[in-house]
C-alpha positions in Angstrom: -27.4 16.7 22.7 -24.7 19.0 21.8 -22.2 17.8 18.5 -18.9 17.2 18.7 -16.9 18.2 16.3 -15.6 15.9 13.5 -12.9 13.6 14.7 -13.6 14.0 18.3 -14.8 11.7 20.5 -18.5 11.9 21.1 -20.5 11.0 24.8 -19.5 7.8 25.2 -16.8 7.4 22.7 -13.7 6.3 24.4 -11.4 9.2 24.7 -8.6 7.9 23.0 -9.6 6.4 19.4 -9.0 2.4 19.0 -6.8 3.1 15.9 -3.6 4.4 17.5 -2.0 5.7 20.1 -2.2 9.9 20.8 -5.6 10.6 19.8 -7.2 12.3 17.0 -6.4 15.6 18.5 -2.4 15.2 19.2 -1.0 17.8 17.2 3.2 17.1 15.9 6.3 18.2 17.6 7.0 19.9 13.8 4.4 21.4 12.3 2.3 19.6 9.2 3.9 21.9 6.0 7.3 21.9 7.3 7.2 18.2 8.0 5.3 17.4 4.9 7.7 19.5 2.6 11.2 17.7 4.2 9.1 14.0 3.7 8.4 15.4 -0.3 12.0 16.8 -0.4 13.6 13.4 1.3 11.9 11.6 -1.4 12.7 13.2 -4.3 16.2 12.7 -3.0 16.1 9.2 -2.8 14.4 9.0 -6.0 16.8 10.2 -7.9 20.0 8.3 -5.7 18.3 5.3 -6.1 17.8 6.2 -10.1 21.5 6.4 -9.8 22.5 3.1 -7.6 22.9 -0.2 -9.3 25.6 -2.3 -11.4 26.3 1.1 -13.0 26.4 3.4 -10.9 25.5 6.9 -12.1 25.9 10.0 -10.7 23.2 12.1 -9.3 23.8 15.0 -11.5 23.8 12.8 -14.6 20.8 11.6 -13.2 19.0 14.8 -13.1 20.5 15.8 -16.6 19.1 13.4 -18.5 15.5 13.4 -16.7 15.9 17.1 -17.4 16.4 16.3 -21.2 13.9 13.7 -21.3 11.3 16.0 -19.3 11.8 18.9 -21.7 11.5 16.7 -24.9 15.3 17.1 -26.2 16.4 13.4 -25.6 19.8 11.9 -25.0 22.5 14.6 -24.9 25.9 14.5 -25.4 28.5 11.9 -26.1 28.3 8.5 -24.2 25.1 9.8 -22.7 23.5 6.6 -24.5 23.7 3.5 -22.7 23.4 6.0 -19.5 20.2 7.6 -20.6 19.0 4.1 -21.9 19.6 2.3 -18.0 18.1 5.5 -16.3 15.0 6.1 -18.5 13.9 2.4 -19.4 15.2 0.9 -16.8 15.1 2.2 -13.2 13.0 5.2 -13.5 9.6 3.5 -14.0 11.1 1.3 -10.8 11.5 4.0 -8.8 8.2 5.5 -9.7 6.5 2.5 -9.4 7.9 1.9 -6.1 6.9 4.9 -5.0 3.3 4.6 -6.2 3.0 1.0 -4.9 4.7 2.0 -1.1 2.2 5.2 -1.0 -0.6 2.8 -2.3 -0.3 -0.2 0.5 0.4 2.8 3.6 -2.8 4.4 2.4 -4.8 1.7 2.3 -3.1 0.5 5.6 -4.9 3.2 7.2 -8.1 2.7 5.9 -8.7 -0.9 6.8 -7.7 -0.4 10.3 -10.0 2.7 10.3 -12.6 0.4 9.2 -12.3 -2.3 11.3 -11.4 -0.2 14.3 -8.1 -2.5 14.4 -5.0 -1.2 14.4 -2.9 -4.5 13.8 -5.6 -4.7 10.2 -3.8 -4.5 7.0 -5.4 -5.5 3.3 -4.3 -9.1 4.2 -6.9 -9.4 6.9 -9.9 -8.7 4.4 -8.5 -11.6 2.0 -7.7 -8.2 -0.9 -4.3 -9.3 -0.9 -4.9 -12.6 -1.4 -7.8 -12.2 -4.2 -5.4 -10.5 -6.2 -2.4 -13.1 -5.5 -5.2 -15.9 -6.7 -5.7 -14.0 -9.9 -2.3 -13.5 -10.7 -1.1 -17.2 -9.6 -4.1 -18.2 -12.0 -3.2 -16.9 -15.9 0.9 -17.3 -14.4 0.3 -21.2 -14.3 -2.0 -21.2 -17.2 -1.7 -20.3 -21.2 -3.6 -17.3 -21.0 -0.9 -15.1 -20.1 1.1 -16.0 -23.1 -2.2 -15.7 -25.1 -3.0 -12.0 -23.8 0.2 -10.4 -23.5 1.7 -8.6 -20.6 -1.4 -6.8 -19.1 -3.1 -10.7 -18.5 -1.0 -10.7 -15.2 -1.9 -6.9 -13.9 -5.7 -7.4 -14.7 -6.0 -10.7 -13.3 -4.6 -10.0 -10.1 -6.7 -6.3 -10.1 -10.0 -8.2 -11.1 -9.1 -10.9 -8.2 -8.9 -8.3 -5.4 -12.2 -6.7 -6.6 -14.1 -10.1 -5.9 -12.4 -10.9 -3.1 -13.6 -7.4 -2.1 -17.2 -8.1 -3.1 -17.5 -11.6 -1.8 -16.1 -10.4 1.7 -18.5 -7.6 1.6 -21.5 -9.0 0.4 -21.1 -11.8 3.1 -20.5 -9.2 5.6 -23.4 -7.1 4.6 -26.8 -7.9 7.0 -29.3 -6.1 7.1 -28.3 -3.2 5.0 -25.6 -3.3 7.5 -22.1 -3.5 6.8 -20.8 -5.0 10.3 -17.2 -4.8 11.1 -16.9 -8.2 13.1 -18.6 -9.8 10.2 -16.1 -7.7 7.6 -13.0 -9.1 9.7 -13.9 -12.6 10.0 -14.9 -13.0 6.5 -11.8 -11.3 5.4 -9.8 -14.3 7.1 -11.8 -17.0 5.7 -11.6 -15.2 1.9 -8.3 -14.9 2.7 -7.6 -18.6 3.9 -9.4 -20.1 1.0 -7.9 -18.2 -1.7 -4.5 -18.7 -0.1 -5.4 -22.4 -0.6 -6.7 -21.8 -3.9 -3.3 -20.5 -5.1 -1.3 -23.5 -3.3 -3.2 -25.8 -5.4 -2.6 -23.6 -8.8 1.2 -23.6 -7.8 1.1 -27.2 -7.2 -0.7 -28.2 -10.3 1.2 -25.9 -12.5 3.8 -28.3 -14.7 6.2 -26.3 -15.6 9.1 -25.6 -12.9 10.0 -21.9 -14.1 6.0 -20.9 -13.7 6.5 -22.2 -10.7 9.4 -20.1 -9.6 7.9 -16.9 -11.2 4.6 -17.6 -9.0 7.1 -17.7 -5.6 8.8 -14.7 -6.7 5.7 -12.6 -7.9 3.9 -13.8 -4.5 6.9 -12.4 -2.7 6.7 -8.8 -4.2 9.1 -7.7 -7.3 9.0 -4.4 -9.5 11.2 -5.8 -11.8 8.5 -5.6 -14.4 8.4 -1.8 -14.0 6.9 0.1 -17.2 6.3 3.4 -18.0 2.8 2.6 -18.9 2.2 0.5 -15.4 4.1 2.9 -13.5 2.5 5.9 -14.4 -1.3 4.0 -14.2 -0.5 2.8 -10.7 0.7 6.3 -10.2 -2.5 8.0 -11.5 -4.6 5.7 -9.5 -3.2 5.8 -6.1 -3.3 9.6 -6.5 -6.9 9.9 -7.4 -8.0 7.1 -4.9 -5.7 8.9 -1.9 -7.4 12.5 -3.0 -10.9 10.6 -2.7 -10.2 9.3 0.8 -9.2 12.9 2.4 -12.2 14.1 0.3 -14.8 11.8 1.9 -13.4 12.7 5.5 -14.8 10.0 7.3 -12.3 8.0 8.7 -12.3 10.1 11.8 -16.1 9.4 12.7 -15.6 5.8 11.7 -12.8 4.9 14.6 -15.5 6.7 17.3 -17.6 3.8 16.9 -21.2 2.9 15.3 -22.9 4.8 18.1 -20.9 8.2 18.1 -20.8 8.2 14.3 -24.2 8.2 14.0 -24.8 11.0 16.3 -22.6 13.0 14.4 -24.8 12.3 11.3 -22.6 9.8 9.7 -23.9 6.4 8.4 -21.5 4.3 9.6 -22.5 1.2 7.1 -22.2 3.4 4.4 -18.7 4.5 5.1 -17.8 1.8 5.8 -18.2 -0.1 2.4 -17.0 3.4 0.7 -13.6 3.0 2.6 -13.4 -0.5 2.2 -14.1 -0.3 -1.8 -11.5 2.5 -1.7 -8.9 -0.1 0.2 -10.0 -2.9 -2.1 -8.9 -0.7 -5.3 -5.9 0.7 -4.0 -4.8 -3.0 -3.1 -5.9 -5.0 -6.0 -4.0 -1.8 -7.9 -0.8 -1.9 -6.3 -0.5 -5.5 -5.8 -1.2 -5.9 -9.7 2.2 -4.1 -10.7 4.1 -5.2 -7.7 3.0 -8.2 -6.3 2.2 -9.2 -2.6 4.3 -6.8 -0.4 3.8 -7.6 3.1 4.1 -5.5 6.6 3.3 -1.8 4.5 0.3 -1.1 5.0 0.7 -2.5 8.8 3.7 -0.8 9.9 3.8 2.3 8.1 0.6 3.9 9.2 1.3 3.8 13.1 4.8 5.7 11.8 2.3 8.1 10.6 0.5 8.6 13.4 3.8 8.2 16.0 4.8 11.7 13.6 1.2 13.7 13.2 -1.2 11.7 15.6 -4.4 9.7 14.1 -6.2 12.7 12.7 -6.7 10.9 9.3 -6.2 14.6 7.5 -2.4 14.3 8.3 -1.8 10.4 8.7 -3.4 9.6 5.4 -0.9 11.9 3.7 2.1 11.4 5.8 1.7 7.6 5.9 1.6 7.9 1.7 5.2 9.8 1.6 6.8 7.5 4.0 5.3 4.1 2.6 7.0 5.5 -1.2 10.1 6.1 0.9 10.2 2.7 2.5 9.4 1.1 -0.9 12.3 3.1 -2.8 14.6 2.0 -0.4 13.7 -1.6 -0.2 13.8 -2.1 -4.0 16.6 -0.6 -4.0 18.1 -3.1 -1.6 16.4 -5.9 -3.0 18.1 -5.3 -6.6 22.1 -4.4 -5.4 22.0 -6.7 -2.6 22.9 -10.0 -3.8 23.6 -8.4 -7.5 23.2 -9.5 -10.5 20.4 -11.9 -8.4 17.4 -10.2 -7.0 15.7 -10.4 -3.5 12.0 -10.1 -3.3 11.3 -7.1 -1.7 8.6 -9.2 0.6 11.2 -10.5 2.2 13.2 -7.2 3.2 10.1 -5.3 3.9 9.2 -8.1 7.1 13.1 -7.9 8.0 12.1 -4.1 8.5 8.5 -4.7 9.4 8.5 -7.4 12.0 11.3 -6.0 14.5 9.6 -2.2 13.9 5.8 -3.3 14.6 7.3 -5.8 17.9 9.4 -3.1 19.4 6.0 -0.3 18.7 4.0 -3.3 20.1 6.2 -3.5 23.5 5.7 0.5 23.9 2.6 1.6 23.0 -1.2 0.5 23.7 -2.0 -0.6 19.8 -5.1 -2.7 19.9 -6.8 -0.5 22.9 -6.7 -3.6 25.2 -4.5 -4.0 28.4 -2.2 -1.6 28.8 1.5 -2.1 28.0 
């Protein structure tokens, strides 16, 4: 038998892979650097406007001057420059870079759990990570321990809830020394379901009404927490865990199937539980500082793959600058929108989300069933 190469479809594969439409071989209209560069560029643009946007609106070149100072060491500059260095350092800049660590995060782990279940309409909700770490959370919120352990209780709680909801859905997944992706699905939901119930009953229970209204705002998505410290741990974590994923290079092999991935020399149960602990960390580290943000890590990563195809090389990447983009921009409606209140940003990201994925659902062949 004669070896395909990586990322193409093997004898018997199907010819086009089950996690998106155009194949692991389409290559983009624009080519990957120049594409990749204007993404990098149209961030850091919106970075810094969205620094600027906001009750006070500041200019883009003050912007830039006083991140320049702060950068370089040399502090507020120049008269006046105080309350406007104080709203753009402490307040909206750790927003804006947590935003853009926590939308990268969700899009790349997006693409890993539909690479791992072989189902493009999979997101971390499915395998109950999201939900693990909203039980966590929803647990020291309605209790005393968050006023007893300060302001990392909420963070770590809801980080140590989406690692056991990532070990109980795959230990009862595993059979076998097997690590099935039927199984992984279907236990996802039911994780999922009872933990969702799990945190009904903490809300319910909880006596006092203002833990109750920070529970239904946190559960909705808010960086209105940002800190430098969270932001630039999220942001350290997401990078490292992104760089593992295009290191292992196995998402490719693992959307052939169990039967071509073998003959390629790939374990596919092994893999498997390597991309799903990577899409269990990336969740239960993003939802930590942000909440539960919902339709991300669905919509964004068939974006990716409408742009570069669902070579995981490119869409792993791509789907990372355009989930920070997405974020930026939704925080940054969230917090002008109905100002001085705040929207949860879960609730602008499925205004986005749900008429995007319908519309991409209508047009293209997304869960490799009947076609359109």
């Amino acid at each position: 038998m004669t070896a395909a190469a990586p990322g193409a479809p093997a004898s018997g594969a199907p010819a086009r892979p089950p996690d998106g439409p155009g194949g692991t071989g389409r290559r983009p209209a624009v080519p990957l650097p120049v594409l990749f560069a204007g993404l990098a560029l149209l961030l850091a643009g919106s970075a810094v406007v969205a620094v600027g946007v906001g009750p006070v609106g500041i200019g883009p070149g003050t912007v830039l001057r006083i991140l320049a100072d702060r950068l370089s060491g040399a502090g507020p500059a120049g008269p006046g420059a105080g309350y406007a260095d104080y709203i753009v350092w402490e307040l909206r800049a750790p927003r804006v870079v947590q935003g853009v660590s926590v939308g990268a995060g969700l899009a790349v782990a997006g693409v890993v759990v539909q690479a791992v279940v072989r189902n493009p309409v999979a997101d971390p909700h499915v395998l109950g990570l999201s939900s693990g770490a909203a039980a966590g959370a929803v647990a020291v919120t309605t209790t005393a321990g968050s006023a007893l352990l300060g302001a990392v209780t909420l963070p770590a709680a809801a980080f140590a809830g989406a690692l056991a909801a990532g070990i109980g859905v795959h230990a009862v997944s595993r059979t076998a020394g097997t690590l099935s992706r039927t199984r992984l699905i279907l236990a996802g939901i039911a994780v999922g379901q009872l933990l969702g119930g799990t945190t009904s009953f903490l809300v319910l229970r909880a006596e006092s009404a203002d833990a109750q209204q920070q529970v239904l705002f946190w559960l909705l998505g808010s960086l209105a927490g940002a800190r430098w410290d969270l932001a630039l741990t999220c942001a350290a974590a997401v990078t490292a865990l992104t760089a593992a994923v295009l290191a292992a290079g196995r998402l490719n092999l693992l959307v052939l199937g169990d039967e071509a991935a073998s003959a390629l020399g790939l374990d596919p149960g092994r893999a498997r539980a390597a991309a799903f602990t990577a899409a269990a960390l990336l969740t239960g580290t993003v939802v930590a500082v942000s909440g539960t943000i919902g339709f991300v890590g669905l919509v964004v990563p068939h974006l990716a793959r409408l742009l570069v195809g669902a070579e995981h090389r490119r869409a792993v990447p791509v789907a990372a600058l355009l989930g920070a983009l997405l974020l930026v921009w939704a925080d940054t409606a969230a917090r002008t929108a109905l100002a001085p209140a705040e929207l949860p940003i879960g609730i602008l990201t499925a205004a986005v989300g749900v008429p995007f994925f319908v519309a991409a659902l209508r047009r293209s062949n997304l869960v490799g069933g009947d076609a359109p």
